[in-house]
N, C-alpha and C positions, 0 to 999 in steps of 0.2 A: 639512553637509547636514542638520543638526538643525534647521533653520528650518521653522516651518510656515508656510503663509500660506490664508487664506479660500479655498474652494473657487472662490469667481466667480474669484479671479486668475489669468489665464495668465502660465506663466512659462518663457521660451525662452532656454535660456542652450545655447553650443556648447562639448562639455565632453566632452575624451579621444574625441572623436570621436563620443558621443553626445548625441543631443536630450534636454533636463532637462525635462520638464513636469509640472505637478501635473494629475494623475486629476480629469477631471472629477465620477471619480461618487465619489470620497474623498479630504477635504482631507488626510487622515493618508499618503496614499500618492505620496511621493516618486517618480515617475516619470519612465524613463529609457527613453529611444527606441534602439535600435540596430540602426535599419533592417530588423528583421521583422515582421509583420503585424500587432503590440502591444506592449505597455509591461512593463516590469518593475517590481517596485517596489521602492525601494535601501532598505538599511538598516543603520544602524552603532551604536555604542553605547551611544548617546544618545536614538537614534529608533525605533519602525519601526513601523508601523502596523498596528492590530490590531482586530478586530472585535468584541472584548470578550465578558461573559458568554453572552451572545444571549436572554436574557432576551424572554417572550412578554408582548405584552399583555392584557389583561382581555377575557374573553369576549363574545365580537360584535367584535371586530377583528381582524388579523392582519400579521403582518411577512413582511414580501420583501426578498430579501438578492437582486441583480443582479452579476452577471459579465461583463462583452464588452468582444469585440473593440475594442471604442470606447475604451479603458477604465476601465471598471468595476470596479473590485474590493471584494466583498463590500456594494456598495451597500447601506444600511439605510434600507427606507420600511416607511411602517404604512398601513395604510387600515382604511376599515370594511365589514363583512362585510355584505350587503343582503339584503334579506326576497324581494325579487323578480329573477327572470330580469334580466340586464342584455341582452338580447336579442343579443349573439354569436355568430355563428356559429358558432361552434367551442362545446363543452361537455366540461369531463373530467368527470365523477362521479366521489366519493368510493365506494365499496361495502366497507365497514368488514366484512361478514360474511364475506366472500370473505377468508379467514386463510391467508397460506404462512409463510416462513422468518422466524426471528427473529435478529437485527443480531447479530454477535461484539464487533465493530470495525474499524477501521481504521489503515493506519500505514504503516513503513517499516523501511527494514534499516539496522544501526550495522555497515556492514562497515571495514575497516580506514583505504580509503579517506576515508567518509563522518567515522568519527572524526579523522585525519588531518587535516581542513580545518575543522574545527570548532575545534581546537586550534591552528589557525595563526590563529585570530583573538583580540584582546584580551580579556580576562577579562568586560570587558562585553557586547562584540558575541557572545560564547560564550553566556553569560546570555538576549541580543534571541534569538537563533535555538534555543535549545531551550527556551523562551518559547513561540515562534511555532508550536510541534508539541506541546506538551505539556502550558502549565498554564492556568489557568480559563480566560483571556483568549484563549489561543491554536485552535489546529483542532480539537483533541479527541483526538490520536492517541492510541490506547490499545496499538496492539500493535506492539513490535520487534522482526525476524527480524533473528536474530544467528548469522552465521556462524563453524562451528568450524573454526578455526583459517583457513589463509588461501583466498583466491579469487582472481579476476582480478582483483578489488577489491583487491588486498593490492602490497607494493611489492617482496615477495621470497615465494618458497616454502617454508612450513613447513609440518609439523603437530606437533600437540603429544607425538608418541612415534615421532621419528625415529631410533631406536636400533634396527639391526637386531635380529630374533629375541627382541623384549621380549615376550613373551605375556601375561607377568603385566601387562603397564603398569608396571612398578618404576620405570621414568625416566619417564611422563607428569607433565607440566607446561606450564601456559600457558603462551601469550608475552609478550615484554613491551608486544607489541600489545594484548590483554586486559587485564594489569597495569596499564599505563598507559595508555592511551588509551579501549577501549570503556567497562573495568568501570567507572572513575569517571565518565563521560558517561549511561551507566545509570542509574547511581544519583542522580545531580545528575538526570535526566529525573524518574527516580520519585518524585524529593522535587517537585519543581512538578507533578508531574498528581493532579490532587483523586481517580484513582482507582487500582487496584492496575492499575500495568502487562502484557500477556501478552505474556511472551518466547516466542518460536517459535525453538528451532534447527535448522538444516541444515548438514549436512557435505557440502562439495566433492571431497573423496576423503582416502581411507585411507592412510596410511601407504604408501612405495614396495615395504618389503618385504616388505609383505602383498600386493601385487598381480601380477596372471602377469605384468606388462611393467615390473615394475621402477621404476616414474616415477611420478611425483603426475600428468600430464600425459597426452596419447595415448588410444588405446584400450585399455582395461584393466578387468579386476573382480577380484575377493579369489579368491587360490589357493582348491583345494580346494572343496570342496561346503558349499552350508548345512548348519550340527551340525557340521563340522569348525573346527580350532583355529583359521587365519584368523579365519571367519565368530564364533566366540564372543567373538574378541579385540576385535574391530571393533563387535561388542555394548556389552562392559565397557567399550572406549572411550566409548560416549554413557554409563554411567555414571558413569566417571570427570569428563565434563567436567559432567555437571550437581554431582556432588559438589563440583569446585573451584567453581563459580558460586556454590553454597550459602553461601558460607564469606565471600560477602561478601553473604548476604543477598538473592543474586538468585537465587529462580527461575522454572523454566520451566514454562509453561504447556502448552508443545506440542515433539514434534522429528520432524521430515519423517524416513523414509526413505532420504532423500538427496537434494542440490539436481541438477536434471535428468539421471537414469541412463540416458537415452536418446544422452549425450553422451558414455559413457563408453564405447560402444558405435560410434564412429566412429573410424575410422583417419585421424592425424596431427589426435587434437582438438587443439587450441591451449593451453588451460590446461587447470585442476585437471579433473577429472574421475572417477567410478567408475563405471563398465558394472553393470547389472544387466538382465536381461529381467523381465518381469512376475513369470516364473515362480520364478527365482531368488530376486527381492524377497518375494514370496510362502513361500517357504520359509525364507528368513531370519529375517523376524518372529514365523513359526510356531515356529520350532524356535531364535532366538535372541534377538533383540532383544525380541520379545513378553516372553519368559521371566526375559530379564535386568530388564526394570526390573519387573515385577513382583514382581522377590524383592530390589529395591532397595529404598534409602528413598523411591522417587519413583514406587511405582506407579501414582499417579492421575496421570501425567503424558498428555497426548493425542499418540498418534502419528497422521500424516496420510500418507497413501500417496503415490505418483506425485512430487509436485513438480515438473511438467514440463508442457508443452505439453498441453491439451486436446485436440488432435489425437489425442493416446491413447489416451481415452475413446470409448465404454466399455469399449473391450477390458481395459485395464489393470485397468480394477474388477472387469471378471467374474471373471480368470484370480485375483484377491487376493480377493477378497468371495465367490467362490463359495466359496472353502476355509474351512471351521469351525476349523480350528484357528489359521489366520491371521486373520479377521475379527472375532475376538472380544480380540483385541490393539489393532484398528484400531480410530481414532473419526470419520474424516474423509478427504477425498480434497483435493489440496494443484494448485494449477492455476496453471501462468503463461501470462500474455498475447502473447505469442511467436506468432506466426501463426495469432492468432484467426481472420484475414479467411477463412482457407483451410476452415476446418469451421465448419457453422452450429452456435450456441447449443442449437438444439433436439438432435439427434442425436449432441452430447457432452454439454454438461451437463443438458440436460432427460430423457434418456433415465438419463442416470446417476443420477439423484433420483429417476427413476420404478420403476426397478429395486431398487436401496437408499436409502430416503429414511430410516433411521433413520442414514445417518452424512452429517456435513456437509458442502459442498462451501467451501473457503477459496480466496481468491487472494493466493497467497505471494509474487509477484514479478511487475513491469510497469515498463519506463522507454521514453520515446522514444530516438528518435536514437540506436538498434541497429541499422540496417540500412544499406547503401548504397544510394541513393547519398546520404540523409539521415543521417547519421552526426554524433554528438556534441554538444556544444550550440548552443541556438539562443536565445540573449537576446531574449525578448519574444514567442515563436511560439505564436499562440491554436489555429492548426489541429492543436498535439501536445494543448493542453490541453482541443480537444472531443474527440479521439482518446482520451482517459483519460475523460471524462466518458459517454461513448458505449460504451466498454468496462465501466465501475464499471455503467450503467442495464443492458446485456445482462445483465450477470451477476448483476444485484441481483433482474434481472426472471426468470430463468432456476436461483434458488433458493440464490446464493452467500449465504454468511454474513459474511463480510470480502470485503476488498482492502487487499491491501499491496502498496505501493511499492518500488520498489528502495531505491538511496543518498538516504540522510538529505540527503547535499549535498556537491559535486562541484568541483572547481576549473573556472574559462573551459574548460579545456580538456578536460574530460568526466571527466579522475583523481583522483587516478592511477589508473593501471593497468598492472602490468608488462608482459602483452603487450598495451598501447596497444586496447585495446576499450574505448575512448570513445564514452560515451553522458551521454545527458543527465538533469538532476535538477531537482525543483521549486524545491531551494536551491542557488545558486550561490555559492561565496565568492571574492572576490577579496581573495587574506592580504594583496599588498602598499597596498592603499588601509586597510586591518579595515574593510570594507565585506562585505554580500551581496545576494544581486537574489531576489527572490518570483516565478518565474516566476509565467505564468499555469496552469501546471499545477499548484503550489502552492495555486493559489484553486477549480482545479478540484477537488483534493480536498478542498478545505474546502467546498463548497457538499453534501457528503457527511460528511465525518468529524465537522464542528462538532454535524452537527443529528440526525442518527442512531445517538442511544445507543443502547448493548447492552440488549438486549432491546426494542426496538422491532422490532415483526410488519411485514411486509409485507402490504398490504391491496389488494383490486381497485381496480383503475381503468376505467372505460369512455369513450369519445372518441364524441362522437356523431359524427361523419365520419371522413372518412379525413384527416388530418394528415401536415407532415413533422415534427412535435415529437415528441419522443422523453422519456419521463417512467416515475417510479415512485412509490408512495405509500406510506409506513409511519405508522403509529399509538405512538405512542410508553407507555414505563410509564406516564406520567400522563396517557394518555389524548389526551393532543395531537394532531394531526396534522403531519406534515410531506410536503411533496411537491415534489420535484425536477424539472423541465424544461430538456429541453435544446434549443434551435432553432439545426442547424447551416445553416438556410433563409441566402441575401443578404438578405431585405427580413423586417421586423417581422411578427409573428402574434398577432390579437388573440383572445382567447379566456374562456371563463370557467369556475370552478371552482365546481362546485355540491357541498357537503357536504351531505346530511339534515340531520344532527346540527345544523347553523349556518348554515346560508341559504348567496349566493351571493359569490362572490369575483371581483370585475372583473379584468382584467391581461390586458398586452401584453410578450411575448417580443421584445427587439431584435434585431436582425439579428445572428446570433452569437454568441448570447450564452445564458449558465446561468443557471437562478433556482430559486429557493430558497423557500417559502411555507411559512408555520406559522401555526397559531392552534391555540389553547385550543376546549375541548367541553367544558367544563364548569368 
């Protein structure tokens, strides 16, 4: 499949059951039909198509990167910026003075899973795909949430201080899941990205004999009250595990509270789990985990609260952020995509930023194909990857500083996962071809992570009508502009972008399609 050929050729070959066609809008994208709404793009260790630096052109012109349904992936055109109205109906204005949040990053989680299929492929096709996430050429991710020790992601239940009644941690030790599969996939990522990686870790639950029900699993939280020896032990654990990470060079930039405490709080959860209420979380931090890494070697480490559904907000933030002795521990509130549709943007996160805008709002976790009756992967499906693009623009316009992704990348069949909660990923591997497939949610995140470095502002935008395009505009360190549009409309929308700064920008949204615009100001 390393063959390229001219973008004019079509090329239809019937293959394992799907359609092979080359992408009209990228001769570099191997494209593979499997009867859903669009194309994947395959890649093995030989090939796989990449968008390269992204380099801008010279002032008075501008680049447009295209995505759709048609497919498009990562389309690269230039045109030039005009002095006058192109008279369009539609108008966004740039308003560069109107200043909100500035960019963290974006990325994904190396859960046990995601590294497990990474390492079922050949030493090259290992190389293509954390290539395609990480170094100049690839999306830009900058940040990995790495779970301690295992999840539903994982293929057995550990943690790393499964010895009853260890308080001291005398027997904590990673797995050989860390050992061998994330910590060197880490580090092979950090050496291709031209910048310092931010690790984010989350714990799925605590050790069994720390909890009132006995199980990694279920409804449960840590014996005992916050300030007792559970709560301090479960502390010293996130010390411990950033000490072992240290030791080969990784650390952490951030470690949640705990990955969704609202789950450990349901009877007969399914997997890992630790219950906490607001209030609890809140007195933990205050009175231990604040304390502990403070008087560790990692006190500039960022803790981010919640970890869980925005549905929470703002309650969660009052009950933790009202407390002074907890809020001066905390730097950031931690938000998964989990039932966005159910709470508007405004009334979680925009109330939460308006209340405490001095800590940030991140998105630590989002995948499709979580839910019934759409459940697990879907080769080629463009309506999960506006569902990600439409979710990253709420949140980007409603004061988020990141989005992360779930699994790096997932077998056909959504794993593993020991209890089979199969869901799906932008990278799919298929070990027995050493092939993997680019969904289109893959290119969703790249029309975001490629072009909006950290420390790029959020800036106004004004729509002289009423529009169905969906858009957000940042200014980057060098001054650049970038702006994202999404039209999940059926038919084409023509429109134009009026910057001050650089005159006027023509363009047409395709039906379905993401776009991506940049130019230079100066």
């Amino acid at each position: 499949m390393g063959l390229l050929l001219p973008s004019s050729v079509f090329l239809l070959v019937l293959f394992t059951g799907a359609e092979v066609i080359l992408s009209s809008g990228s001769s570099d994208c191997v494209a593979r039909n499997f009867g859903h709404d669009s194309i994947v793009c395959e890649c093995n260790s030989t090939h796989c198509d990449s968008i390269g630096p992204g380099n801008l052109p010279p002032v008075g012109n501008f680049s447009s990167y295209l995505s759709s349904m048609a497919g498009s992936r990562l389309e690269a055109s230039q045109g030039q910026i005009q002095v006058n109205s192109t008279g369009a109906g539609l108008r966004l204005t740039i308003v560069p003075h109107q200043k909100f949040q500035r960019i963290m990053g974006f990325g994904g989680a190396m859960t046990d899973a995601a590294a497990i299929n990474i390492l079922s492929l050949s030493a090259g096709a290992q190389e293509q795909l954390l290539r395609q996430y990480f170094s100049r050429d690839g999306i830009g991710y900058s940040v990995v949430r790495v779970p301690m020790a295992s999840c539903d992601f994982s293929t057995r239940l550990y943690t790393y201080a499964d010895t009853p009644g260890d308080y001291n941690l005398a027997n904590f030790t990673l797995a050989p899941e860390d050992i061998h599969m994330k910590i060197p996939l880490l580090q092979r990522a950090q050496t291709l990205s031209p910048r310092p990686l931010s690790l984010l870790a989350s714990a799925w639950s605590a050790p069994s004999w720390m909890k009132t029900n006995g199980a990694l699993i279920g409804k449960g939280s840590l014996k005992g009250k916050p300030g007792g020896k559970e709560h301090k032990t479960w502390a010293q654990y996130y010390i411990r595990f950033l000490e072992e990470y240290a030791k080969y060079n990784l650390t952490f930039w951030a470690v949640t509270t705990g990955n969704e405490p609202s789950a450990g709080r349901m009877t007969n959860y399914s997997f890992q789990a630790l219950g906490f209420t607001a209030e609890e979380q809140r007195d933990w931090v205050a009175l231990d985990l604040g304390p502990a890494l403070h008087a560790s070697a990692y006190p500039d480490t960022h803790v981010l609260l919640l970890d869980d559904s925005r549905l929470l907000l703002p309650y969660w933030a009052k009950v933790v952020l009202n407390d002074v002795h907890a809020g001066r521990y905390i730097h950031g509130v931690a938000v998964h995509w989990y039932m966005d549709s159910l709470v508007p943007a405004d009334i979680s996160l925009g109330v939460t930023h308006q209340l405490y805008p001095e800590y940030y709002l991140f998105g630590t976790e989002a995948c499709a194909g979580w839910s019934s009756p759409d459940r697990g992967v879907k080769l080629g499906s463009w309506s999960r990857a506006e569902e990600y693009a439409h979710d990253i623009l709420e949140d980007l316009n409603h004061h988020v500083v990141g989005w992360t992704d779930w699994n790096l990348a997932l077998d056909p069949t959504g794993g593993p996962n020991w209890v089979k909660n199969f869901v799906d990923s932008p990278i799919v591997v298929d070990a027995k071809q050493d092939i993997f497939y680019k969904q289109p949610s893959f290119y969703s995140m790249a029309h975001f992570s490629k072009f909006l470095l950290e420390d790029s502002q959020r800036v106004g935008v004004s729509s002289s009508g009423k529009t169905q395009l969906e858009y957000s505009a940042f200014v980057r360190p060098d001054n650049s502009v970038v702006l994202v549009v999404l039209n999940k409309a059926s038919s084409e929308i023509q429109f134009e972008v009026w910057d001050p700064a650089v005159g006027y920008i023509p363009c047409t949204a395709p039906a379905h399609s993401i776009l991506t615009l940049a130019w230079n100001t100066r």
